[in-house]
N, C-alpha and C positions, 0 to 999 in steps of 0.2 A: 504494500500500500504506500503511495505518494503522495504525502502532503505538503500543500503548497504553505509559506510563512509569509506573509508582508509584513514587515513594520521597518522604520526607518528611529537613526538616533536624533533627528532634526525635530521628534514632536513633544521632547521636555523644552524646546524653546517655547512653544506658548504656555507660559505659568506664572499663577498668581502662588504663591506658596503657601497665603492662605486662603485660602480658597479651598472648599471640599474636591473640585476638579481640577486637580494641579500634578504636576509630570510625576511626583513620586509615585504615580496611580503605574503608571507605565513602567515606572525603573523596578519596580515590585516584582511586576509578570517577565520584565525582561532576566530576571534574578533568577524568580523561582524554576524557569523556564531552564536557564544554564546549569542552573543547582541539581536536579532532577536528570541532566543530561538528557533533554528532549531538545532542546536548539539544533543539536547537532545529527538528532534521524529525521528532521524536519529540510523540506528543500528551500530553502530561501531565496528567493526573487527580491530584488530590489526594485522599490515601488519608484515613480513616475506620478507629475504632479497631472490632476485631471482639469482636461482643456477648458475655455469658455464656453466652447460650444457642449461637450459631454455635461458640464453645470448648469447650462442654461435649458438642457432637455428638462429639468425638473424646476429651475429656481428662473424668478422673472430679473431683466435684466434689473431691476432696480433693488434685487438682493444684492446681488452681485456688485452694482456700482457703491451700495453700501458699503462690502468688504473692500473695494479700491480705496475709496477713501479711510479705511483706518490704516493701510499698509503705506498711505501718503504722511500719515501725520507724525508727531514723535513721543505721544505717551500711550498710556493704557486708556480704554475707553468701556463705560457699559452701553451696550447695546440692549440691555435690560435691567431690572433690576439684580436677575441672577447671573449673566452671564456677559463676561470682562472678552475683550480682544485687543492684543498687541498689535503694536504696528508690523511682528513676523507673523502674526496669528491668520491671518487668510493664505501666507504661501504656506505654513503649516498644515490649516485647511483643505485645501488644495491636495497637498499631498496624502494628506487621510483619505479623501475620496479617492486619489487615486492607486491608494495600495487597496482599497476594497477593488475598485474597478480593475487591478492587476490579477486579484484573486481569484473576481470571474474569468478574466480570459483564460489564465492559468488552465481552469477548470475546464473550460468549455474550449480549449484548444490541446486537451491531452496531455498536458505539459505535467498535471498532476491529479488523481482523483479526487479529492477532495482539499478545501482550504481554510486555513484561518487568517483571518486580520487583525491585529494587535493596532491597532488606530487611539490617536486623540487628536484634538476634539472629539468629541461623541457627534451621532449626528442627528439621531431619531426623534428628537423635537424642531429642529429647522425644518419650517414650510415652508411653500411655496416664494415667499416674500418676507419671513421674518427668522430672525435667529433668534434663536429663546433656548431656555434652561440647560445650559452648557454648550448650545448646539450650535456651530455654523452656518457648515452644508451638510445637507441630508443625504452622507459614505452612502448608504446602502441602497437608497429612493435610485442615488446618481448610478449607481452600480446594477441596478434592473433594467433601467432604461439600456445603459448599454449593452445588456445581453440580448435586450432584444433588437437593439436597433443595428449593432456590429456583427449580431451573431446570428439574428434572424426567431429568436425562443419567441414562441407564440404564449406560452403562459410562465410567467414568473409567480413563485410563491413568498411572500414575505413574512414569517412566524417573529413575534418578539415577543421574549419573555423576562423584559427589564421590568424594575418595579411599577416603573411609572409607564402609563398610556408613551405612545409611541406616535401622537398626535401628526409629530411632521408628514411620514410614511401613509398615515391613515388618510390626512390630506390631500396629498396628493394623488393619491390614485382613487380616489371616494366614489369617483366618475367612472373606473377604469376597470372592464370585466378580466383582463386577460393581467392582473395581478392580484391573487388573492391576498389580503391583509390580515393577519391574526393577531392579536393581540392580550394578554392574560398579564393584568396590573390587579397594583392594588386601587380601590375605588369605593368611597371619594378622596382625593389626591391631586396632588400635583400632577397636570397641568389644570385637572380640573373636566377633561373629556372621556371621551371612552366609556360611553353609557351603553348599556345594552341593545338601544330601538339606532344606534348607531348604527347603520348597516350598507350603508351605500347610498347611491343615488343615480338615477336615470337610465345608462344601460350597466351600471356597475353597481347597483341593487342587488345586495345579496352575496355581494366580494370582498366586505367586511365584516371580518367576525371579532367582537370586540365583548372579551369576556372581564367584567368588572368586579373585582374579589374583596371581600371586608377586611381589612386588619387585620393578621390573627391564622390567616391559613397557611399552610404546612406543604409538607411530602404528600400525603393521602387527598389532600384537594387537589394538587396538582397532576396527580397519577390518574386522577377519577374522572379529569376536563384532559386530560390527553386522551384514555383512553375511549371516553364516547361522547368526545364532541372534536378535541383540534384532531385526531388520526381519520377517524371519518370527515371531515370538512376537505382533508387535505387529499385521503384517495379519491374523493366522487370529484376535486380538484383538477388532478392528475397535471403535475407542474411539470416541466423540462426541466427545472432547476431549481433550489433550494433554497431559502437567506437566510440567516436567522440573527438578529438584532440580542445579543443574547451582555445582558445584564446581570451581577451579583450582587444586586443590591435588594434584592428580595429573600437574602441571608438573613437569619435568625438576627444577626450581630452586627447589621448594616445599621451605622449610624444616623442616617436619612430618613428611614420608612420605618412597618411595623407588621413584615411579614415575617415566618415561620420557617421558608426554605433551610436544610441542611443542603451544604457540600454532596453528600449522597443521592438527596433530590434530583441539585442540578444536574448530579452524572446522568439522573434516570432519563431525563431532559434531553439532553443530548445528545443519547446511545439513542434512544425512541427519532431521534430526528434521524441520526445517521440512517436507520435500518428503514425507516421511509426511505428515505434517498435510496438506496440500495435498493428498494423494490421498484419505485415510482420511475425514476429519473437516471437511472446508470450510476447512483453514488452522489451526480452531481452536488455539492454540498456546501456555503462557505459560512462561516461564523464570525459577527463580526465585535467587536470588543465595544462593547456601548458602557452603562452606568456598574456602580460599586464602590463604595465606599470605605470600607474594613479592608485593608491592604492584603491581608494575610487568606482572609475568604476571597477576595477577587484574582489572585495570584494563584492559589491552590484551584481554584477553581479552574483558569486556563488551563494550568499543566492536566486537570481530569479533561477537560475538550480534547488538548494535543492527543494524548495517550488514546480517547475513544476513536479520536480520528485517524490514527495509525493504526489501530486494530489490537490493543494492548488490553488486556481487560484488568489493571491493577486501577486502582483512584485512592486518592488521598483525601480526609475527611479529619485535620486535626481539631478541630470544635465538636463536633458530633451533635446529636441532639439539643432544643435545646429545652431550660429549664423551667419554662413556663406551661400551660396548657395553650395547646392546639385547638384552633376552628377547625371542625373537620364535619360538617354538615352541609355538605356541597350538593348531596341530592338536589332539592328545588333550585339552583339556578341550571343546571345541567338541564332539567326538565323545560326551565325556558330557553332556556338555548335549542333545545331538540325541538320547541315548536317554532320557533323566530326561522328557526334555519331550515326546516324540515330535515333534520337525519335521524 
């Protein structure tokens, strides 16, 4: 098995230090990753910064001329109230999208069966025209477009299971039948979307599935909406290729949110993703490094992707359970999901 690696040393230069989204989040996974000796069964591609045009397939030019001008100016700027940009922070940007967008070709040019992206900025809150909660450009919105437009994929899947709605990605394609969008946050939350009667609109009705979770849920809630609602949404789906927007900050121990996830979880998370790919799409696969906050679960965490993505079946889980009680009454929203969606 060949997995592709993109990340570059260029993405600790966008950093506020304090800031919850700041480059130690990166040198963490870069560590635990060398620690573990996975850097070195991994193929590494050196990423390439993504064009105006590849950005503008998803962002209007007036995103865009937004991030020119902070890369003209000479200090730090908010572009909201969560989220800061340097004057390196859009070629940074820039290059994030473009080691996602390297991932796919990667993939979809043989070069490797499946991929991961080690990217920052994050990108899965950037819509169409605004960057908000940590986010620029939307790596992975910009990285469907181009598989379909350079490589011809008639349905792209995009799965995220960061804590938070995934709003940018949901935006954008809200319209758009031939990307399905999943989604499983916590809710209500930050950004404040991602309701249930979410679901699309006009010929892309019904290409949004947006699963809204209370505070509090675990392992067994998440095993319970993979296995009968996101695994059937995604075969009756049937993608050429895979995304996954994939976040650690729905860890027990994530300082931001107030969900339940183990280390263990997420493996089950993303082994259940792989073994789709493997049935649906030829493996096609990439994962891409979105939200996390607890350095040690966001770092452990990757090294369990690398290893499932290699075909390794060890995972590491140093926290383990955790020591509160679990929400684990997921039945009734499973039930509305199976009538919202018909499956």
């Amino acid at each position: 098995m060949t997995t592709a690696y993109l990340t570059d040393g260029s993405f600790t230069r966008h950093n506020h230090p304090q800031h919850p989204e700041h480059a130690g989040r990166i040198e963490a996974v870069w560590q635990a990753l060398g620690a573990a000796g996975l850097s070195d069964q991994l193929r590494q591609i050196r990423p390439t910064a993504a064009s105006d045009e590849q950005i503008l397939a998803v962002h209007t030019r007036e995103h865009l001329l937004r991030l020119v001008a902070v890369s003209q100016g000479d200090r730090m700027v908010r572009l909201d109230p969560d989220t800061y940009a340097l004057p390196v922070s859009p070629e940074v940007a820039r290059l994030a999208a473009g080691a996602v967008i390297g991932a796919v070709d990667a993939v979809l040019t043989a070069q490797a069966d499946n991929a991961l992206a080690i990217v920052r900025p994050p990108g899965h809150h950037a819509t169409a025209d605004r960057q908000m909660g940590f986010c620029l450009l939307n790596n992975i919105a910009i990285a469907a477009r181009q598989a379909q437009s350079a490589h011809g994929l008639e349905k792209v899947l995009i799965l995220d299971y960061d804590v938070h709605h995934g709003n940018g990605s949901n935006d954008i394609f809200y319209a758009d039948p031939s990307v399905l969008f999943i989604s499983l946050h916590q809710y209500p939350f930050y950004p404040g979307s991602g309701a249930l009667n979410e679901i699309g609109e006009d010929e892309g009705r019904g290409a949004t599935i947006n699963i809204p979770l209370p505070a509090g849920h675990g392992d067994a809630s998440y095993r319970g909406l993979f296995s009968e609602i996101v695994v059937p949404a995604i075969e009756r789906f049937q993608p050429d290729l895979m995304l996954v927007s994939a976040g650690f900050d729905a860890h027990w121990v994530d300082p931001l949110a107030s969900m339940q996830l183990t280390l263990a979880g997420y493996d089950y998370l993303a082994r259940e993703c792989i073994k789709m790919a493997e049935r649906l799409c030829d493996g096609r696969i990439v994962l891409v490094m979105e939200g996390g906050y607890d350095l040690k679960a966001l770092a452990q965490g990757w090294c369990n992707i690398a290893r499932a993505l290699l075909g390794d079946d060890d995972m590491s889980d140093p926290y383990g359970s955790p020591q509160s009680g679990i929400n684990s009454d997921i039945q009734p929203l499973i039930e509305q999901l199976r009538q919202i969606h018909r499956l």
